[in-house]
C-alpha positions as CSV (number, residue, x, y, z in Angstrom):
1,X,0.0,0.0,0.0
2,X,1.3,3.5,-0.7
3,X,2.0,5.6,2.2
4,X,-1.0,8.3,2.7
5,X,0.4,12.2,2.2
6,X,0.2,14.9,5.1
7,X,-3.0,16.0,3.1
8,X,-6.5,15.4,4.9
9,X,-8.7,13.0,4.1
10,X,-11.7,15.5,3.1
11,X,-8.6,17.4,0.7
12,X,-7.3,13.9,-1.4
13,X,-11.8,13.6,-1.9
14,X,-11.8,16.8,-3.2
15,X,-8.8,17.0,-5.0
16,X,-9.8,13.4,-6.7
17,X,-13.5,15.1,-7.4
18,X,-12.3,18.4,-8.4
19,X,-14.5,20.6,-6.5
20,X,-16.6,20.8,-2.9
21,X,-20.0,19.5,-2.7
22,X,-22.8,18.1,-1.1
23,X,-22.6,14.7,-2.9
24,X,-19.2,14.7,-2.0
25,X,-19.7,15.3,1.9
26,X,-22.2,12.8,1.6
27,X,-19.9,9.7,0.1
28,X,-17.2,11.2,2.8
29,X,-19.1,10.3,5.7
30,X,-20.8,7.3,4.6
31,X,-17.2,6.0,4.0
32,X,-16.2,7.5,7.9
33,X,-19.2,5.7,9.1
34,X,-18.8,2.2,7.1
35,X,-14.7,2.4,8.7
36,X,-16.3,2.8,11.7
37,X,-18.8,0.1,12.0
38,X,-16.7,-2.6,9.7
39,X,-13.6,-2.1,11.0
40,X,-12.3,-1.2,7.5
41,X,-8.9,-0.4,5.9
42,X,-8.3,0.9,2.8
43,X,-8.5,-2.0,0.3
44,X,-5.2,-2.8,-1.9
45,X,-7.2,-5.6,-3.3
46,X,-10.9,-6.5,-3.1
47,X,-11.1,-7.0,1.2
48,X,-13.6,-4.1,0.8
49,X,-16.9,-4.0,-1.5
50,X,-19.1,-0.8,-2.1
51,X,-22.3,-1.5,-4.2
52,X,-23.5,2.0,-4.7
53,X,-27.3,3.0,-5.6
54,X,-26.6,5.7,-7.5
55,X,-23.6,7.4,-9.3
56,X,-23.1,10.6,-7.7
57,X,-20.6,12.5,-6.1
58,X,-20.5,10.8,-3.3
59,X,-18.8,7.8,-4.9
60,X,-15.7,9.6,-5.2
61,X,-15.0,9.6,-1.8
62,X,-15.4,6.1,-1.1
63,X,-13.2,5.3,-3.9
64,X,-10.4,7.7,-2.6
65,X,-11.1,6.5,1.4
66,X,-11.7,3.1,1.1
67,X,-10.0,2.3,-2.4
68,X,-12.7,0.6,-4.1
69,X,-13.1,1.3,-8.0
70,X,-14.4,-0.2,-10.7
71,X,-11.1,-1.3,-12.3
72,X,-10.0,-3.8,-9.0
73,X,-14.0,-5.1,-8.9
74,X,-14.8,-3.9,-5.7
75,X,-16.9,-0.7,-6.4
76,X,-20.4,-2.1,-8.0
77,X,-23.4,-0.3,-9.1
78,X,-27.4,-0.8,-7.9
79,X,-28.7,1.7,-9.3
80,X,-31.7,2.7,-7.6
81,X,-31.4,6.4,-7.4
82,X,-30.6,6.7,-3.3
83,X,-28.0,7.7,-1.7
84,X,-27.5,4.6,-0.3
85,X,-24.6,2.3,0.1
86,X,-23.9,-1.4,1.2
87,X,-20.5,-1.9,2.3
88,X,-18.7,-5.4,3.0
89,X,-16.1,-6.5,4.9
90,X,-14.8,-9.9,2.9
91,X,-12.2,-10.7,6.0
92,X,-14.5,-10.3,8.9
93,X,-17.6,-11.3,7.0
94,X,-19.4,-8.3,7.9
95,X,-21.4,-6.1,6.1
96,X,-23.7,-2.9,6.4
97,X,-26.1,-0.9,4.2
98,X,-25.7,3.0,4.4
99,X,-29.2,4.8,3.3
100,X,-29.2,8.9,3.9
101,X,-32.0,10.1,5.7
102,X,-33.6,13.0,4.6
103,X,-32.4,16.4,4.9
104,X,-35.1,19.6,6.4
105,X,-36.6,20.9,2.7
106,X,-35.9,24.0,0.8
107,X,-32.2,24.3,1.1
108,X,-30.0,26.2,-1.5
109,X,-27.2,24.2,-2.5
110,X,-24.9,26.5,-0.2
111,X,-27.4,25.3,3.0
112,X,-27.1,21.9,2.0
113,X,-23.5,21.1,2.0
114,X,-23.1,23.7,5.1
115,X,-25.6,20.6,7.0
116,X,-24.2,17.6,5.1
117,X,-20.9,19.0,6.8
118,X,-22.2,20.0,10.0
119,X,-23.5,16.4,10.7
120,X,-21.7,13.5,12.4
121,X,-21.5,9.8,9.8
122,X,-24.4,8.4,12.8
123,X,-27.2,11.6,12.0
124,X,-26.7,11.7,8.3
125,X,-27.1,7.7,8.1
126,X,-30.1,4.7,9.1
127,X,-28.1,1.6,9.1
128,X,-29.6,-2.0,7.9
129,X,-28.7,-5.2,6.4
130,X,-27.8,-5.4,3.3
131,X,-30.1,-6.3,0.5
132,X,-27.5,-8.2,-2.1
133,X,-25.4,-11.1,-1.2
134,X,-21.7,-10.4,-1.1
135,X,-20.5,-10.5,-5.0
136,X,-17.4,-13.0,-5.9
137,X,-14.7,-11.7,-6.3
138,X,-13.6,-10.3,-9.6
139,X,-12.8,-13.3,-12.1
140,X,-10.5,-12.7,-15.1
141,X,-11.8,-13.9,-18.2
142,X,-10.5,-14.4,-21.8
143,X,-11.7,-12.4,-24.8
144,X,-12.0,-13.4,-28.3
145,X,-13.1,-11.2,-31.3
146,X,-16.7,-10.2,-31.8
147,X,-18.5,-11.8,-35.0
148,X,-20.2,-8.3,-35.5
149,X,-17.6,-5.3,-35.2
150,X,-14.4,-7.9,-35.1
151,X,-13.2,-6.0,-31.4
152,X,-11.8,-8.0,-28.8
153,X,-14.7,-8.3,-26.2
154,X,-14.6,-10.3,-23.1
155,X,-15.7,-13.7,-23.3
156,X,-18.5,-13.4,-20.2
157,X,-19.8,-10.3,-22.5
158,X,-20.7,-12.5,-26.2
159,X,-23.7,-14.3,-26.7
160,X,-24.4,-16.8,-29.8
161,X,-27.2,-15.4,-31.8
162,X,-27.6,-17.2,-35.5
163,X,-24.8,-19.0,-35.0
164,X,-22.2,-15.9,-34.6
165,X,-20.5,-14.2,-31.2
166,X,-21.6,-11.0,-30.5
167,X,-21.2,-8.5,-28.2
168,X,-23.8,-6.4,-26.5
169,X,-23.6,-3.5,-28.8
170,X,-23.8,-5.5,-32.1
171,X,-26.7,-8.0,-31.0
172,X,-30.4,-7.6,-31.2
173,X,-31.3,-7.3,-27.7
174,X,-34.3,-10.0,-26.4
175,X,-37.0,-8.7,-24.0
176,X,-40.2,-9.9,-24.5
177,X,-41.5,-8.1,-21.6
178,X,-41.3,-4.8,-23.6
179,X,-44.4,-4.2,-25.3
């Protein structure tokens, strides 16, 4: 692991994000909180997993505090639309959903990240059980060359339709609940 800078926390989160906000503040303490309650470390590997409900801000900082991204497998997507976040500890076994409560109405954007900063990780967050069993870990595939466009394309990622390999953007997608 690479020895943390004298920098804060909150200032590598911003840096990484470019700019203060709200939806940063937010990912920032639910990351506190989850380190708190999981016992967690930042994760060279895949010991910590974030499945996020949305794809905000607020990621950001759980990707710079905890180390999860998309790249190492460890940083998923649910995407409900709330700011809401199941964390997992795969050496303790451990796990926790984050979901924000709601914030007093009619606050300017200024108003909002002033009380998303004001608040301790416990009065921002409810805590529950996870919803989504752990995930495995990240598996490395092989890839062989799509039948449609000819680019390499992960073998997990083809289907056979009429007797060719294609990948998602080159075959004719199959829902027949869409009406």
């Amino acid at each position: 692991m690479v020895k943390q800078t004298e920098r804060s926390d909150w200032q590598r989160c911003v840096d990484f994000h470019g700019h203060e906000c709200g939806g940063l503040t937010i990912g920032y303490k639910a990351a506190q909180y989850a380190i708190k309650l999981l016992e967690l470390t930042f994760s060279d590997d895949e010991q910590v997993v974030c499945i996020a409900e949305n794809d905000s801000c607020s990621v950001d900082a759980i990707q710079v505090l905890l180390g999860c991204s998309m790249g190492k497998g460890n940083l998923l997507f649910h995407i409900t639309g709330k700011q809401a976040f199941s964390f997992y500890n795969r050496t303790s076994g451990r796990s926790v959903r984050l979901s924000l409560r709601p914030r007093p109405d009619s606050m300017s954007r200024e108003e909002s990240f002033a009380y998303y900063q004001s608040k301790e990780p416990e009065e921002l967050f409810l805590v529950g059980e996870t919803r989504i069993p752990l995930p495995l870990r990240a598996q490395v595939t092989g890839s062989r060359l799509c039948d449609g466009c000819g680019e390499e394309t992960g073998e997990g990622w083809l289907i056979l339709q009429n007797g060719k390999w294609l990948c998602p953007d080159c075959r004719s997608q199959y829902d027949r609940f869409r009406v």
